[in-house]
C-alpha positions in Angstrom: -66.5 53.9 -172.3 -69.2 51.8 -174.4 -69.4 48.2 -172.4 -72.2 46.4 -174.0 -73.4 46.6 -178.0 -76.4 45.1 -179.4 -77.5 45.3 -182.6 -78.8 41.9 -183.2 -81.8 41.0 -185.2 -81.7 43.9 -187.5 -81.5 44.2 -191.4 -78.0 45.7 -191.3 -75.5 45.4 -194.4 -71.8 46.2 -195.1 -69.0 45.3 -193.1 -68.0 46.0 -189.6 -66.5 49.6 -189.1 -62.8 50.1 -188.4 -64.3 52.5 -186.1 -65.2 49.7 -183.7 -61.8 49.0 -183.2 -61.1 52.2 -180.4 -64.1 50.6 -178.0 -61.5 49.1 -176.1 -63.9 49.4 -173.1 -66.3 47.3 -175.1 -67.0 43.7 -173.4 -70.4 42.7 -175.3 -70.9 42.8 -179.0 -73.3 41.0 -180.6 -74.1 41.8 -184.3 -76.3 38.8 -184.8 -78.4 37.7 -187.4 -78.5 40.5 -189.6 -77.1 40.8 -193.4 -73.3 41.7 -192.6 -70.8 40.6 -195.3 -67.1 41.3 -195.5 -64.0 39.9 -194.2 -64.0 39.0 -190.1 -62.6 42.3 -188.6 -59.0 41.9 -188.6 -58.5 44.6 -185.4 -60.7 42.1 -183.4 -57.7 41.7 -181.2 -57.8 45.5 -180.5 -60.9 45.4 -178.3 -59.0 43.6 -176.1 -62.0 43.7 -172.8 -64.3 41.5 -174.9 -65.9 38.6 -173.3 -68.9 38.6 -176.2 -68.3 38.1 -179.8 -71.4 37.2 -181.1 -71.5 37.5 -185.3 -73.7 34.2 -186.0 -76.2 34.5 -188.9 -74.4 36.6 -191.7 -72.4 36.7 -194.4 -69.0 37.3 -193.1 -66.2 35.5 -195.1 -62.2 34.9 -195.2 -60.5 33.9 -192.3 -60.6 34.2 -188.2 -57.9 36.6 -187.6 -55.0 36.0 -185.8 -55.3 38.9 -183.1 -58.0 36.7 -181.3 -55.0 35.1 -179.5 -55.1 38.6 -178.1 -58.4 38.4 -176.2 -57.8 37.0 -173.0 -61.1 37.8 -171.3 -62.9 36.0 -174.1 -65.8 33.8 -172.7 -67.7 33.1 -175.8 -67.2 33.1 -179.5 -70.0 32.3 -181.9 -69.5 32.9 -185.7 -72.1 30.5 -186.6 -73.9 30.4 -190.1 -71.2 32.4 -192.0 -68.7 31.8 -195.0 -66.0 31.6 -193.1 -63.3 29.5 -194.3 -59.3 28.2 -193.8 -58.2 27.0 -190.6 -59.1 27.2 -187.2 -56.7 29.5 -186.0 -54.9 28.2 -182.7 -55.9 31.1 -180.4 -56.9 28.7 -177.8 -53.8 28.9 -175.3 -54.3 32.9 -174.8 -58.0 32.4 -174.2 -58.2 30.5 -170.6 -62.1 32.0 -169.8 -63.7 30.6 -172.9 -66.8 28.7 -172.1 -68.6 28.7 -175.6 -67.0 28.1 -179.0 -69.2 27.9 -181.7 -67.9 28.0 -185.3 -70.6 25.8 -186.8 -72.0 25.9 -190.6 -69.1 27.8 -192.2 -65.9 26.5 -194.6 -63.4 26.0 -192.0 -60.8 23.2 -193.6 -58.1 21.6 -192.1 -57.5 19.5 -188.7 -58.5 20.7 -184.9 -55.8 22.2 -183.5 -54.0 19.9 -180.4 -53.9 23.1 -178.4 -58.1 22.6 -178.1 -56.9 21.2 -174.8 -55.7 24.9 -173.1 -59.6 25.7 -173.2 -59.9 24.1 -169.4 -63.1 26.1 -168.5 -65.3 24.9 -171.8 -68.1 23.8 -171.8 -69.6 23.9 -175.1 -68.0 22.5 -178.5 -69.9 23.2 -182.2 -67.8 22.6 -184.6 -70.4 21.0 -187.3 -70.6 21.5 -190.8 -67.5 22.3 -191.6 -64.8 21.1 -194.0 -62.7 20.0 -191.0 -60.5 16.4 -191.9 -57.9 14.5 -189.8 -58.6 12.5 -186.3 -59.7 14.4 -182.9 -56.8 15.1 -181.2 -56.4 12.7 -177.8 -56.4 16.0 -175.4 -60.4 15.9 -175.5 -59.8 14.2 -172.2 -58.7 17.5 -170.2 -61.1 19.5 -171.4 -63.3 18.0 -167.6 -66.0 20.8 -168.2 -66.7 20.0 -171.4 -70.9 18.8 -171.6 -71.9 19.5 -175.3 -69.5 18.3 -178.4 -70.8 19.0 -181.8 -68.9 17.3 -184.7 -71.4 16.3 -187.3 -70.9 16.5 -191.4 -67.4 16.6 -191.5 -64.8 15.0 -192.9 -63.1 13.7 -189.7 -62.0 10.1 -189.5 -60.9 7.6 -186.7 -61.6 6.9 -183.5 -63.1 9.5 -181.0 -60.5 9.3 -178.0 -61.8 9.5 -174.5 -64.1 11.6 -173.2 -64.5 13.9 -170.4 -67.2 12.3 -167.5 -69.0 15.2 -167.7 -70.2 15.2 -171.4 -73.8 14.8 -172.3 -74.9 15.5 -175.4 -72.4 14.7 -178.4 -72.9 14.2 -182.3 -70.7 12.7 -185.0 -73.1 12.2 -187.5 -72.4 12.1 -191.1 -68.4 11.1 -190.5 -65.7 8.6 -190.6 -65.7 8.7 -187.0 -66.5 5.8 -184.6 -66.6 5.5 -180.7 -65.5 2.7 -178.3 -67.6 0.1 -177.0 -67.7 1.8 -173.3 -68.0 5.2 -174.5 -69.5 8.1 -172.5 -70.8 9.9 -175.2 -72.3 8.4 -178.7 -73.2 4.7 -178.3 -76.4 3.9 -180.8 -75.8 6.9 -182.9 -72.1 6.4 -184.3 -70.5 3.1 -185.3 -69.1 1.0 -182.7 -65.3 0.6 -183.9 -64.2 -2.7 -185.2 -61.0 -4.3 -184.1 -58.5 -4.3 -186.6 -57.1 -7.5 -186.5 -55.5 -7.4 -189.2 -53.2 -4.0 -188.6 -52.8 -5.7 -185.1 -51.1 -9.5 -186.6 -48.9 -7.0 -189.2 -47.8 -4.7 -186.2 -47.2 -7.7 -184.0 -45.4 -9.4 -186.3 -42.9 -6.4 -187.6 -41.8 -6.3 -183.9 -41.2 -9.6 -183.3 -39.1 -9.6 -186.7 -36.9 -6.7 -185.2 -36.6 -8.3 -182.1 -35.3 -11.0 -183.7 -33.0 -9.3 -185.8 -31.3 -7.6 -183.0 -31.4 -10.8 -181.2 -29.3 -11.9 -184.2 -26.8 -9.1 -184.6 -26.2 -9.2 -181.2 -25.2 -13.3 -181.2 -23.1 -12.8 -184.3 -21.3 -9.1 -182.6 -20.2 -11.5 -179.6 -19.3 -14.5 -181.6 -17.2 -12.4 -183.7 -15.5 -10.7 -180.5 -14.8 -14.2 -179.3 -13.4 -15.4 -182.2 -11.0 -12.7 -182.0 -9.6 -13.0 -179.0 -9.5 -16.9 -179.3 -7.7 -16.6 -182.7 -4.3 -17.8 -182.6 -2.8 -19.1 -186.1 -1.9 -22.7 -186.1 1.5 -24.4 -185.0 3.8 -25.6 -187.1 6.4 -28.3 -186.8 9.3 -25.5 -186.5 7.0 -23.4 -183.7 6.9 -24.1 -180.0 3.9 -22.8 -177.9 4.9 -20.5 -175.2 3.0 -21.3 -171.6 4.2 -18.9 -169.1 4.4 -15.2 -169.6 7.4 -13.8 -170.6 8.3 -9.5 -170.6 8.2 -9.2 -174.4 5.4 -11.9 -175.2 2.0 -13.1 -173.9 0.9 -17.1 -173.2 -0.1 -18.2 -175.9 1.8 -16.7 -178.5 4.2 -19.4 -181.0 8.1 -18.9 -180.7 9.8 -20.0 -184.0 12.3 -22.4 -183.4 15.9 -21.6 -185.0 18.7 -23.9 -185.5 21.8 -23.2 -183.5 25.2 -25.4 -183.0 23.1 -28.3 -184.4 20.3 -27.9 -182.2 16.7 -26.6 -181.8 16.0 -23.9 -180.2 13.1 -20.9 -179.6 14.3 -17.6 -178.5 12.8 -15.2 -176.3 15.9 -12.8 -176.5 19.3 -12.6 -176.7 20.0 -13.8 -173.4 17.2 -16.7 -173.1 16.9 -19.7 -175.0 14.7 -22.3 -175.1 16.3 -25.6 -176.3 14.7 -28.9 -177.3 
């Protein structure tokens, strides 16, 4: 029936016990700056009341587990100043009531996940130091309680999107990012971003060639339909040109003329002739 578990600020070693894993009652555990090593504790997911997960300032390494997509009453998560490494692992969608998310001054590689956006009550962002590449995915927007972003000494690249209203303190120090003139977040501490011209003329310029292309294909499709139902082959001196229409044959089609009892004649059938 343990609820609450603190054991921070010790000199503890070794990993966490698999023990741990039957305080399913448990809703604070903070194992805090203390020597801890081993892999992050797979059956995480198992304590499924905790709010609190607080292993900052160790030496836990491998990977966040997948069962944290199991802890829906998380509010904060704070693995700061590990070895933690490989991706962030999209738990975010099964974890509504996070406020805090602080994964700062580990390994993690790869890109933030687009499902960041599912954390709608956040408030605080450290994702710093990391190995993290890619652009920031455009959802930062919906996160409206974010107030504290921490991106520095990454690898990230591009432009930061838009920003929530209600962020106030933000760092992207140290990476290929840059912000936008009218940003909330930012201005006189990251690189304003420069207009690419350039990409701007090329992309301009490939669209206005397709549009002209179709307009082309289209002009010769319709010039080609016309031509074929203009097209009639050219009359010779043994052809008449029919004008009205007849049962068999349309205007416009040539009758061959035929010579009968020393005249000229076109005909339609047996029983119609037309004589010159």
């Amino acid at each position: 029936m343990l609820q609450r578990l603190d054991l921070r600020s010790n000199k503890l070693t070794g990993s966490v016990p698999n023990d741990f894993k039957f305080l399913t009652k448990l809703e604070y555990l903070d194992l805090s700056t203390n020597n801890l090593d081993g892999e992050f504790p797979s059956f995480i997911g198992d304590m499924s009341s905790l709010k609190v997960i607080d292993f900052s300032n160790n030496n836990f390494k491998g990977t966040l587990p997948e069962s944290l997509n199991r802890l829906y009453f998380l509010e904060k998560l704070s693995t700061r100043y590990n070895l933690i490494s490989g991706p962030i692992v999209d738990f975010f969608a099964s974890t509504p009531n996070l406020t805090v998310l602080d994964l700062s001054l580990n390994k993690l590689e790869g890109k933030i996940p687009k499902n960041i956006k599912k954390l709608y009550n956040i408030g605080e962002i450290h994702l710093n130091n990391n190995n993290l590449k890619g652009s920031l995915p455009n959802s930062f927007q919906e996160l409206e309680k974010l107030e504290v972003l921490y991106l520095s000494f990454n690898e990230l690249s591009g432009k930061v999107p838009d920003m929530p209203k209600g962020l106030k303190l933000c760092s992207y120090k140290d990476t290929n990012l840059c912000v936008k003139e009218d940003a909330i977040c930012g201005v006189g501490r990251t690189p304003i971003c420069k207009t690419d011209y350039k990409q701007i003329i090329i992309i301009a310029a490939s669209i206005i060639g397709g549009l002209l292309l179709l307009v082309i294909i289209i002009k010769l499709i319709l010039r080609c339909r016309r031509r074929n139902k203009q097209y009639k082959p050219k009359q010779s001196d043994d052809q008449i040109l029919l004008v009205g229409e007849d049962e068999i044959m349309e205007e416009g089609d040539y009758l061959q003329m035929k010579k009968i009892n020393d005249r000229r004649a076109a005909e339609l059938d047996e029983d119609y002739l037309v004589r010159m």
